[in-house]
C-alpha positions as CSV (number, residue, x, y, z in Angstrom):
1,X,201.0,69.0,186.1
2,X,199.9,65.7,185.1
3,X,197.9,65.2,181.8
4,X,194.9,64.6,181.6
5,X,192.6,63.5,178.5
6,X,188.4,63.4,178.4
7,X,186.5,61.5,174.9
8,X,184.0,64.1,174.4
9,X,180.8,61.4,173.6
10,X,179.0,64.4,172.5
11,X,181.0,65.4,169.8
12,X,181.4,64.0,166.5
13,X,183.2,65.2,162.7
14,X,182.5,65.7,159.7
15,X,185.1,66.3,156.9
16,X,185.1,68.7,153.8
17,X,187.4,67.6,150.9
18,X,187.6,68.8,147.6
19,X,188.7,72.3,145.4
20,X,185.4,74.4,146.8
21,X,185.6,73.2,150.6
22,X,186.7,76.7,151.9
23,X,185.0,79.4,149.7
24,X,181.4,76.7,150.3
25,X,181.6,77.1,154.1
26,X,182.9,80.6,154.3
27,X,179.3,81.6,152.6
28,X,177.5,79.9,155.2
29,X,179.6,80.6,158.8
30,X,179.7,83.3,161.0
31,X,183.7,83.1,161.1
32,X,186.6,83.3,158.5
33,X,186.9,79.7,157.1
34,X,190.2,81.4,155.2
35,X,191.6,82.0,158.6
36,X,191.8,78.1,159.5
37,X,195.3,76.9,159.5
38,X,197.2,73.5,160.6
39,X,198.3,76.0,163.5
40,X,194.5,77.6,164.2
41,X,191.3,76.3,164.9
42,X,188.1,78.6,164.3
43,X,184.8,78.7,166.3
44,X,182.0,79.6,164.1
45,X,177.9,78.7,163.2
46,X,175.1,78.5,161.4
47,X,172.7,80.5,161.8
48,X,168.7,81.1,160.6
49,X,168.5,84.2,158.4
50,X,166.9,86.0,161.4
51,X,170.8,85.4,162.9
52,X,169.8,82.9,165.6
53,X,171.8,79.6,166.4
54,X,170.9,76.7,164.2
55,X,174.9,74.8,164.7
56,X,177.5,75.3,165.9
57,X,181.6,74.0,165.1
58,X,185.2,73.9,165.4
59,X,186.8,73.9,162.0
60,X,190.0,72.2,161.8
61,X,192.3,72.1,158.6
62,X,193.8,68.7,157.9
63,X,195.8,68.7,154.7
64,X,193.8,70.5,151.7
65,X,190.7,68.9,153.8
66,X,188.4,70.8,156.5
67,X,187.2,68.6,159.9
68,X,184.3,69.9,161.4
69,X,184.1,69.3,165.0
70,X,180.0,68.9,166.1
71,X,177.6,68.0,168.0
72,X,177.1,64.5,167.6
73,X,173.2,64.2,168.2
74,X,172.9,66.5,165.5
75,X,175.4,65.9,163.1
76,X,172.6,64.2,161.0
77,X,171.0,67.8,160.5
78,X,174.0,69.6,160.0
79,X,174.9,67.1,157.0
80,X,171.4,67.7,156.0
81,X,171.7,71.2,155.7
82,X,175.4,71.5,154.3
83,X,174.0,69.5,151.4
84,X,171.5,71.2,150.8
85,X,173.4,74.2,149.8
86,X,175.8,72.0,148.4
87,X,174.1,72.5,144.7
88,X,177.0,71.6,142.3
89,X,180.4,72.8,144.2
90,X,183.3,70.8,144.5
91,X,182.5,69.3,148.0
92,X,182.6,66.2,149.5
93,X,181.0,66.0,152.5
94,X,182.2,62.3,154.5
95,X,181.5,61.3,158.6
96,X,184.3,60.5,159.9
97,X,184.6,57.6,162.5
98,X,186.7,59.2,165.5
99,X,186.5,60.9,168.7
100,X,187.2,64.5,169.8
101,X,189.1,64.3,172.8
102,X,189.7,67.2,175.2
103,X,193.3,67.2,176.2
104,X,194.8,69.3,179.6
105,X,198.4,69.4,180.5
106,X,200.0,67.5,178.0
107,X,200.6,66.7,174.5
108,X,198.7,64.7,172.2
109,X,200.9,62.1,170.0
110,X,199.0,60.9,167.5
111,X,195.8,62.6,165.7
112,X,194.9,66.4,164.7
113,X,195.4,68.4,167.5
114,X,194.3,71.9,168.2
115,X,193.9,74.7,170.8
116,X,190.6,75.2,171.5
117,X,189.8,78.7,169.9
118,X,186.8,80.2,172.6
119,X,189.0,79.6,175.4
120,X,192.2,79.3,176.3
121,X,191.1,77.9,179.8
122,X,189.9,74.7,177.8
123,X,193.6,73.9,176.7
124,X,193.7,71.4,173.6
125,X,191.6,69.2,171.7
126,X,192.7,66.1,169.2
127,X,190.9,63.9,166.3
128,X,191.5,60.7,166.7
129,X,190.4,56.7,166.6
130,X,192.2,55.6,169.4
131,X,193.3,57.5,172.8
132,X,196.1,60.2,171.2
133,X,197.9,60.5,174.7
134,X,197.9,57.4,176.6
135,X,200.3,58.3,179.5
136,X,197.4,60.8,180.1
137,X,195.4,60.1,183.1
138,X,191.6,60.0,182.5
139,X,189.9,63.6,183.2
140,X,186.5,63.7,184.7
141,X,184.1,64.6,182.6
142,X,182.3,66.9,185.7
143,X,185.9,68.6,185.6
144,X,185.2,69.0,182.2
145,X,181.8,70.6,182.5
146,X,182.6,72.9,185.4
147,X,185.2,74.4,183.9
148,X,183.8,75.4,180.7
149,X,180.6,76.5,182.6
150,X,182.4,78.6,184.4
151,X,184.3,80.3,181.3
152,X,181.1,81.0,179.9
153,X,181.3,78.5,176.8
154,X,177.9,77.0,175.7
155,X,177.6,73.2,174.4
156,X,175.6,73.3,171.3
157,X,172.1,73.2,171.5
158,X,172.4,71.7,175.4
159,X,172.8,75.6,176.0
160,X,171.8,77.6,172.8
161,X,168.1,76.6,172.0
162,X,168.1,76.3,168.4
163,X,166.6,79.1,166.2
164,X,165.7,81.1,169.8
165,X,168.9,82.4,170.8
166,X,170.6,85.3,168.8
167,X,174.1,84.1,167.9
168,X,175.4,87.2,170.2
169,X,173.2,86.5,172.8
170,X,175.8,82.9,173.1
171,X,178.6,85.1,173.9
172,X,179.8,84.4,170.6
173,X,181.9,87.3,170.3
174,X,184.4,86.4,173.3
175,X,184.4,83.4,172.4
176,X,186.1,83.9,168.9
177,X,182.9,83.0,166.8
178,X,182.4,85.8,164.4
179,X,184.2,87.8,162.6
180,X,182.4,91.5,161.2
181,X,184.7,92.2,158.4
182,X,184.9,88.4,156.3
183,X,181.6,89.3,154.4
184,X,178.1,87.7,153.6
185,X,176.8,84.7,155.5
186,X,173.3,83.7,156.2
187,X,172.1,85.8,159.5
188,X,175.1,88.3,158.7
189,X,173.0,91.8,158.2
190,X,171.2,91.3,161.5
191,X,173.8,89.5,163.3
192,X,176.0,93.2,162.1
193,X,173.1,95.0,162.9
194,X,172.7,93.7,166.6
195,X,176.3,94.2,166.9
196,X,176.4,97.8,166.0
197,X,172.9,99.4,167.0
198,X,171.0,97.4,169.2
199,X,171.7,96.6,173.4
200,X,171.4,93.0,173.6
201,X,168.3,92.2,175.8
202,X,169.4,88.5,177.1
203,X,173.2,86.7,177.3
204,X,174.2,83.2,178.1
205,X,175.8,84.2,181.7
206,X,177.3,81.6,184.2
207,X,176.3,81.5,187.9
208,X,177.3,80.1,191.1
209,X,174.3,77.4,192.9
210,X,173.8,77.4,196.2
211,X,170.9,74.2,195.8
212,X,170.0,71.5,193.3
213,X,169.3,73.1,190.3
214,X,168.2,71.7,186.1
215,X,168.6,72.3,182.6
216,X,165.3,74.3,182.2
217,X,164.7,75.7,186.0
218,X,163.1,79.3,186.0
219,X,165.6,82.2,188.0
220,X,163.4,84.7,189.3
221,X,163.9,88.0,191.5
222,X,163.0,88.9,194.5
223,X,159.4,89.9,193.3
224,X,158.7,86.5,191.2
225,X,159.4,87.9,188.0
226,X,161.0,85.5,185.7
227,X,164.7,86.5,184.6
228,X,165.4,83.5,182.8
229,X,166.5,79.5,182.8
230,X,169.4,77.3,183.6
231,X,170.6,75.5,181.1
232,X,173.4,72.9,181.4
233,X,175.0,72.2,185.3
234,X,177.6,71.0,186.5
235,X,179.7,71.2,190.5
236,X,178.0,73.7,191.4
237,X,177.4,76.2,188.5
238,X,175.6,76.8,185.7
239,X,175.0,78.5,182.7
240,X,172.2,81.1,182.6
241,X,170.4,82.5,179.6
242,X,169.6,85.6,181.8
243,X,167.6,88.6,181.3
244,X,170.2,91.7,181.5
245,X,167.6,94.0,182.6
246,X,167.9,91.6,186.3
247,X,171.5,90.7,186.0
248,X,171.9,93.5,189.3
249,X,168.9,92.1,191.5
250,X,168.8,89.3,193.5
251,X,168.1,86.0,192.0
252,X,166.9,82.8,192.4
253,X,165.9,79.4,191.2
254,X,163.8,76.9,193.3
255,X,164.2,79.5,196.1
256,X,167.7,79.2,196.5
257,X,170.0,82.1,195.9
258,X,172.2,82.0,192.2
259,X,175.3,84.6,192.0
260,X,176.2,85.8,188.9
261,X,180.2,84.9,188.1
């Protein structure tokens, strides 16, 4: 197969240094900071102390340092909050200018490269400056989206509406982003709770369009009830943040039949 490499726009990273990066972010994610390695990535978020989606990341280990990999619209927030629990640790926390690039088929040359950890489907990614496979021919970024859609992996708060969606509602669980036995986070009793006593209500789903379809179109059944929205599209699918109590009726949006993938 040829390579091909994608600069995700969207993305952006910040870096952790210092003697307290780890044992600082592992009190405030849903995943084990202790389990990133040079050899493995981990997905993971912050979250409201309700347990809903305030940010989302790739964590990266480069040297003794931590790269977050984020959304870049955002990434003011996110260094907002990380200072703000900050207090007097032994953190520095630095934007770094780079891309994230997604990476298919081939092998990245220069830069921090990593598999990305929610799915395997979505081969590598790399930190760099400057294009870290240039024998790579470009990949389209509507390649790009359609694939992930189809796999079921959200885009930050493109599909998770912040502080709305429970973190498991995201799928997080497939998609490697928590771990229930690293300890105390913030969301981590109810985000434990949901996991262990309650039916989740609602999940980000993907679906097949048969028409035109936008982030924020209404699915309905066959009796106009609403059973949720679209959220991002792309060739054809979507993902759906879907009521589960419809998941087995007929839906649509704009009065064109979805199917469920």
């Amino acid at each position: 197969m040829t390579a091909q490499i994608l600069c995700l726009k969207n993305r952006a990273v910040l870096r952790l240094s210092g003697g307290e990066a780890r044992p600082f972010l592992q009190g405030l994610v849903t995943n084990d900071v202790m389990a990133v390695t040079p050899e493995k990535a981990v997905y993971a978020a912050i979250l409201t102390p309700q347990g809903k989606f305030l940010f989302d990341m790739i964590i990266v280990a480069e040297g003794d340092d931590l790269l977050l990999d984020v959304e870049a619209e955002r990434k003011p927030q996110l260094m907002q909050r990380l200072m703000m629990y900050k207090l007097r640790a032994d953190v520095t926390i630095s934007d770094e200018n780079t891309c994230v690039w997604a990476l298919w088929d081939g092998a990245a040359e220069q830069g921090t490269a990593y598999t990305d950890p929610r799915h395997n489907a979505l081969q590598d990614r790399i930190i760099a400056a400057e294009n870290p496979c240039p024998s790579a021919e470009p990949l389209p970024l509507v390649r790009y989206e359609e694939r992930r859609i189809r796999h079921s992996v959200p885009d930050g708060s493109r599909d998770m509406v912040v502080e709305k969606y429970f973190w498991l509602e995201t799928g997080a669980e497939k998609l490697n982003g928590v771990s229930f036995d690293k300890g105390c986070y913030v969301g981590q009793e109810l985000t434990a709770r949901m996991k262990h006593r309650t039916n989740l209500k609602k999940m980000l789903m993907p679906v097949q369009l048969t028409s035109e379809a936008h982030t924020g179109d209404q699915i309905t059944n066959t009796a106009g009830k609403s059973a949720g929205e679209i959220r991002t599209v792309a060739g054809g699918y979507a993902l759906a943040y879907l009521r589960l109590a419809f998941k087995d009726d007929p839906l649509s949006v704009n009065n064109a039949p979805i199917n469920l993938i």
